[in-house]
ROZAGU-509440 format. One line per 8 residues: number of its first residue (from 1); their letters; for each residue y, x, z negated of C-alpha. Coordinates in steps of 0.2 Angstrom, whole numbers, m for minus. Each point is the difference from the previous one (the first is absolute). Layout:
N
NUM) a) Y/X/Z ~ ...
***
This chain:
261
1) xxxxxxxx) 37/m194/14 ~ 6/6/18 ~ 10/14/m11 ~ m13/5/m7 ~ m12/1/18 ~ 14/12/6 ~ m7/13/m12 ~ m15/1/10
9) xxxxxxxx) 9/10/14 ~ 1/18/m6 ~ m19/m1/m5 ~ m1/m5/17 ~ 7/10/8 ~ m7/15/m11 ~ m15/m6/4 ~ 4/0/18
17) xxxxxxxx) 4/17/m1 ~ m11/9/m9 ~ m17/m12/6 ~ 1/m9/15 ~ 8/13/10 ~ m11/15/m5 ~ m16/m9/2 ~ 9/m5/17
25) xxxxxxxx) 1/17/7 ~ m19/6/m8 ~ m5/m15/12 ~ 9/4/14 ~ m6/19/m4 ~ m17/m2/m1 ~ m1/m10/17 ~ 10/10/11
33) xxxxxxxx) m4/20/8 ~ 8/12/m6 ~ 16/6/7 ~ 7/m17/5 ~ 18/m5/1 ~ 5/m17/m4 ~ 3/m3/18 ~ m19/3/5
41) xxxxxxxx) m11/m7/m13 ~ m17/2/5 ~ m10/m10/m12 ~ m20/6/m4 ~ m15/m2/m12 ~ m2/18/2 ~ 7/6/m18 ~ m15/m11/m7
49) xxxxxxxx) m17/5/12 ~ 7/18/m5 ~ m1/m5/m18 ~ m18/m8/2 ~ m7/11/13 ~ 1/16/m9 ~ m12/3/m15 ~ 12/8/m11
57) xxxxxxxx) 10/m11/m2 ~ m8/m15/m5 ~ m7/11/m11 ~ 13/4/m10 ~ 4/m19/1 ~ m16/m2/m10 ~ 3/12/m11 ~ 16/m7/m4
65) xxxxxxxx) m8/m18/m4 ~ m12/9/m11 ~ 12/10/m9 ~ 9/m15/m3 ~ m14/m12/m7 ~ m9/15/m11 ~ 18/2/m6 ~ 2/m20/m6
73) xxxxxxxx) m18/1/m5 ~ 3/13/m12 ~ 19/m8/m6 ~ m10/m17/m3 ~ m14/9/m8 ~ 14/11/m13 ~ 12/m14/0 ~ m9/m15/m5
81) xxxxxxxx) m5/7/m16 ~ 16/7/m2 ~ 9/m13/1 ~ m12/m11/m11 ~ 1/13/m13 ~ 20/m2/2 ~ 0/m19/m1 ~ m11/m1/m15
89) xxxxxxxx) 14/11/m11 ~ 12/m5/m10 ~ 17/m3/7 ~ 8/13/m6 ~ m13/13/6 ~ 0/m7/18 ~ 17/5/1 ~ m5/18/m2
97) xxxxxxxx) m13/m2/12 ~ 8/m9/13 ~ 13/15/m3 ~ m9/15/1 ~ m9/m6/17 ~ 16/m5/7 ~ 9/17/m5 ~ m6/10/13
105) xxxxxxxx) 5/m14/13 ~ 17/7/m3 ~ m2/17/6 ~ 0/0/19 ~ m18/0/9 ~ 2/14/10 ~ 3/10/m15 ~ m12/m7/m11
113) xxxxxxxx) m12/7/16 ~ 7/16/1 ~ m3/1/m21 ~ m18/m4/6 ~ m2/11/14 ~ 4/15/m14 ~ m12/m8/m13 ~ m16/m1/12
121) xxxxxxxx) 2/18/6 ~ m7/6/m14 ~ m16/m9/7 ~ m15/2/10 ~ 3/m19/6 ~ m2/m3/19 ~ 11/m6/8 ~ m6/m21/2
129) xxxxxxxx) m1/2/m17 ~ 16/6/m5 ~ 9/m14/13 ~ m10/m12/m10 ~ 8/5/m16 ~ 17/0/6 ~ m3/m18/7 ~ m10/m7/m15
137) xxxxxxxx) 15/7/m12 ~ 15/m6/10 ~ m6/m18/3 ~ m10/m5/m16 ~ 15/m5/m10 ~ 2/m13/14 ~ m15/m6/m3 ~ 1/1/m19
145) xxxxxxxx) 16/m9/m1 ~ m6/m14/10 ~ m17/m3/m8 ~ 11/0/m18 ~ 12/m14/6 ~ m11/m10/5 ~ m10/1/m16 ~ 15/m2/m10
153) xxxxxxxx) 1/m16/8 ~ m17/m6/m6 ~ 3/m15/m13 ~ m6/6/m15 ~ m7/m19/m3 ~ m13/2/15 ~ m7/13/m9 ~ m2/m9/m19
161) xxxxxxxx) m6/m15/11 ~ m15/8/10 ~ m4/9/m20 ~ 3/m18/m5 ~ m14/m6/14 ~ m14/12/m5 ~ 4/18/12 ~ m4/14/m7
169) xxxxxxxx) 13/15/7 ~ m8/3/14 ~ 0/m17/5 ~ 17/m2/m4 ~ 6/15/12 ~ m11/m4/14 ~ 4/m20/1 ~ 19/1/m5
177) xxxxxxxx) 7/17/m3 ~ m5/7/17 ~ 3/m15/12 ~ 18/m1/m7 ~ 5/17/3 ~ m8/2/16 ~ 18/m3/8 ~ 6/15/m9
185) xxxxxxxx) m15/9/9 ~ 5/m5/15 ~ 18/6/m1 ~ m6/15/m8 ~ m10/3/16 ~ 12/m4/13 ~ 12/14/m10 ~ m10/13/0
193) xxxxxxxx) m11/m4/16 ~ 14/m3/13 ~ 11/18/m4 ~ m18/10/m5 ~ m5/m5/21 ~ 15/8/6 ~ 3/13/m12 ~ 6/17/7
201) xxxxxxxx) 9/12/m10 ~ m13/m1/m13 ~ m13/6/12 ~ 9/13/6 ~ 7/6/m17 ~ m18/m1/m8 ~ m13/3/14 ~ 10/16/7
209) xxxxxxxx) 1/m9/17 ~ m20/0/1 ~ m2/m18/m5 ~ 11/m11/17 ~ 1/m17/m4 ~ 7/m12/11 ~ 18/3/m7 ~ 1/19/2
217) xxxxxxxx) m6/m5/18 ~ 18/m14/3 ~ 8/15/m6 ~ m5/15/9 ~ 2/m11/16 ~ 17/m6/m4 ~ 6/18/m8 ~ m11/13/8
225) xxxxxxxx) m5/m5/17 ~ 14/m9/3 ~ m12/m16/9 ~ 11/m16/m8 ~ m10/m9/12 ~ m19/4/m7 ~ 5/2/m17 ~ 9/m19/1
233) xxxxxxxx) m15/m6/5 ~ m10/7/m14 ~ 13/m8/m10 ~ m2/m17/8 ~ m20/1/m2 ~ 5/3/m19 ~ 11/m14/m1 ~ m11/m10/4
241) xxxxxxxx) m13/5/m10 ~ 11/m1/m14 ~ 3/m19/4 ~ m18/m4/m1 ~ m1/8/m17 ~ 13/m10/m4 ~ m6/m17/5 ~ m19/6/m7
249) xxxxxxxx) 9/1/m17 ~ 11/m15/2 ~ m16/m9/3 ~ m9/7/m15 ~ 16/m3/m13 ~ m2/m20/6 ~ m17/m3/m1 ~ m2/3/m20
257) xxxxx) 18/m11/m3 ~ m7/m13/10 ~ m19/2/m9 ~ 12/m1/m18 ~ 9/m15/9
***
């Protein structure tokens, strides 16, 4: 068994590498002014009242959040049908299904943006509407996929007990099919949720750089105006909203286990 612990340390140290230390220097970033050497550190809040003191910014904020729950609204509203649809077929015709969603995964986001960018041209959409498109098309297969595993793992014999018992279809869907595939919901939402928040090439590609979201704003202040320090502590204030997302959902994908339990 200790042989076996050894194997640990190049995830480690990966992780080391490519977590801890990052997330280190956005910290250290964030907190500090601007033009400091490592010898100097001078430590401020600054970075965050700037944030919250100006209007625009926690503006775009919102509209972030917004874009991101209208987003998952409409993947829950598309995919959960979907995905009942899928589970409901045979075998065989799952297979093509799951297949035909999962084929244009293959093809590189960016790209498959870009093939969007030429196709909403031709249209009078604004541009909110076009952003919404590119988000809803890129991250409803997550949600799709999600929703059908976890009604694939339905057992069939809950289903032929609660006909059995007296429930009609309806019934049946709302007392057994839905509460055992609310976990797949949940995952489905912290997929498509977490990257739709912090999205920024998409934005830019499809809103023509007249619909900011908080990403193209980390950007423009990491690549543009060269402020590591401001655009870090957006980063942070991201973070962490990210992490409350996270334990919200957490919270959600227990509560129906421990209801079933």
């Amino acid at each position: 068994m200790k042989s076996f612990n050894k194997l640990i340390y190049p995830y480690f140290v990966w992780m080391m590498i490519m977590i801890v230390i990052p997330m280190f220097m956005i910290v250290m970033y964030a907190m500090t002014v601007k033009g400091n050497s490592v010898l100097t550190l001078q430590f401020t809040f600054d970075n965050f009242t700037r944030f919250f003191n100006d209007t625009i910014f926690p503006s775009v904020l919102w509209r972030s959040l917004k874009m991101a729950f209208v987003t998952t609204a409409i993947c829950i509203l598309v995919g959960y049908p979907t995905a009942y649809i899928m589970a409901k077929l045979k075998s065989g015709s799952q297979a093509i299904i799951v297949l035909l969603i999962t084929l244009p995964m293959w093809i590189n986001m960016l790209v498959r943006t870009y093939a969007w960018k030429g196709i909403l041209g031709w249209f009078g959409f604004s541009s909110e509407i076009r952003v919404y498109i590119g988000m809803v098309y890129n991250f409803l297969p997550f949600m799709i996929l999600q929703i059908y595993t976890a009604l694939s793992k339905i057992d069939k014999n809950l289903l032929i007990a609660a006909s059995d018992l007296g429930a009609d279809n309806k019934q049946t869907f709302l007392r057994v099919t839905l509460p055992l595939s609310l976990s797949g919901v949940v995952s489905g939402i912290t997929l498509v949720f977490l990257p739709a928040v912090s999205s920024f090439f998409i934005p830019k590609l499809l809103g023509g750089g007249q619909y900011v979201l908080i990403g193209n704003l980390i950007e423009d202040y990491f690549i543009k105006t060269g402020d590591w320090n401001f655009g870090s502590a957006i980063s942070l204030i991201m973070a962490i909203i990210i992490l409350i997302s996270m334990y919200i959902t957490k919270k959600l994908d227990k509560e129906p286990a421990e209801e079933a339990d």
